[in-house]
C-alpha positions as CSV (number, residue, x, y, z in Angstrom):
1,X,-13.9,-19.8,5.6
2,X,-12.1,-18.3,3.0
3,X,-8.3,-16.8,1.7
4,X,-6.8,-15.6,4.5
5,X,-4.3,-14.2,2.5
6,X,-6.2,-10.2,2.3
7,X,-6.2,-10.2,6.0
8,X,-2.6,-11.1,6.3
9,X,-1.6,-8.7,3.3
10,X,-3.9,-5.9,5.6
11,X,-2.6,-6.6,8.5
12,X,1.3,-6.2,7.6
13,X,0.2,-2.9,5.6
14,X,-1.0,-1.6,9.1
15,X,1.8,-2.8,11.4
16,X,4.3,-1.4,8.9
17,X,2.5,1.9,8.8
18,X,2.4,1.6,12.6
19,X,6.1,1.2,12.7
20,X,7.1,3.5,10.2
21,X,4.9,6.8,11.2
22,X,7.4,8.6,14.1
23,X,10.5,8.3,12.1
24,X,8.9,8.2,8.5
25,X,6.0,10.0,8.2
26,X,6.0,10.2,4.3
27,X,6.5,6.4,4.4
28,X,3.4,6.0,6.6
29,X,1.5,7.9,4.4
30,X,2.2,5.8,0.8
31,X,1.2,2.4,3.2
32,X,-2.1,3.8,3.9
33,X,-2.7,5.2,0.3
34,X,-1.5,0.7,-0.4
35,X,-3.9,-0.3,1.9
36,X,-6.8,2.1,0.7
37,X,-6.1,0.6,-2.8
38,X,-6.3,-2.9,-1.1
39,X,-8.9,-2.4,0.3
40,X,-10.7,-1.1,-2.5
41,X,-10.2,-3.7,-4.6
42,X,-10.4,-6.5,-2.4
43,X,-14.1,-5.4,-1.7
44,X,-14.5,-4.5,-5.2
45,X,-13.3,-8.5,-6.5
46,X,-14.5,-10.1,-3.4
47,X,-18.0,-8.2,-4.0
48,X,-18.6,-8.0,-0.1
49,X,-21.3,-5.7,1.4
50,X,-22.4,-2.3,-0.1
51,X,-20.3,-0.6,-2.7
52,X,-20.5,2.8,-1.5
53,X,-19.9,2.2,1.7
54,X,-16.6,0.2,0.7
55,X,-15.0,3.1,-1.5
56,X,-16.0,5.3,1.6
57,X,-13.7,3.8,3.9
58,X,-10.9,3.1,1.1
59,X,-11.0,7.0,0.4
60,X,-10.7,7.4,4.3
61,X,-7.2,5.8,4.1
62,X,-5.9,7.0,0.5
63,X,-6.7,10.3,2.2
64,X,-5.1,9.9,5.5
65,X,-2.0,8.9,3.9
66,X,-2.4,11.4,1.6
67,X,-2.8,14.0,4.2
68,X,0.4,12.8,5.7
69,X,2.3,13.1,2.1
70,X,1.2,16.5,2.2
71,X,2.1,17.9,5.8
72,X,5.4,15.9,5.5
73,X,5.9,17.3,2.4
74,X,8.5,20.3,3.6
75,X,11.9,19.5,5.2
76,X,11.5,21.7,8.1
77,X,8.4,19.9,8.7
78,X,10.2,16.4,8.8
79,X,12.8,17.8,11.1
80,X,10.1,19.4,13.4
81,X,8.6,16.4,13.7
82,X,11.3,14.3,14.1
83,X,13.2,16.5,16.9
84,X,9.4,16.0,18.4
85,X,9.8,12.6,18.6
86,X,13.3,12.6,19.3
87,X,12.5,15.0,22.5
88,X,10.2,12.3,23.8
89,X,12.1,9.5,24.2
């Protein structure tokens, strides 16, 4: 058995992207783009399973986060979404 230390650093990423997406979408976003960095390069210096698979699913997260830097990216947006949220609970 390995370092546990890259599933402890990926699993705080997560729950603090978890936490942070109602009331901070932008914040969200720049933890998933951290933990498709992460887990690029973990695979990368770890050298586990096939490369291209790897970057695919890194991309998948840089690009979710991104897409939420992007949507997010207007004020009325924020406030839209946050009276959305607001409005629910």
């Amino acid at each position: 058995m390995g370092p546990l230390w890259p599933l402890v650093a990926w699993l705080a990423l997560v729950a603090a992207a978890g936490l942070c997406y109602p009331r901070r979408p932008r914040t969200a976003g720049a933890l998933f783009i951290a933990l498709g960095l992460l887990f690029t390069i973990l695979v990368v210096v770890l050298n586990h399973g096939s490369l291209l698979a790897s970057l695919g699913a890194g991309v998948f997260w840089i690009g979710l986060g991104a897409s939420y830097l992007v949507k997010y990216r207007q004020p009325d947006a924020r406030e839209k979404h946050v009276e959305y949220w607001t409005a629910k609970a």
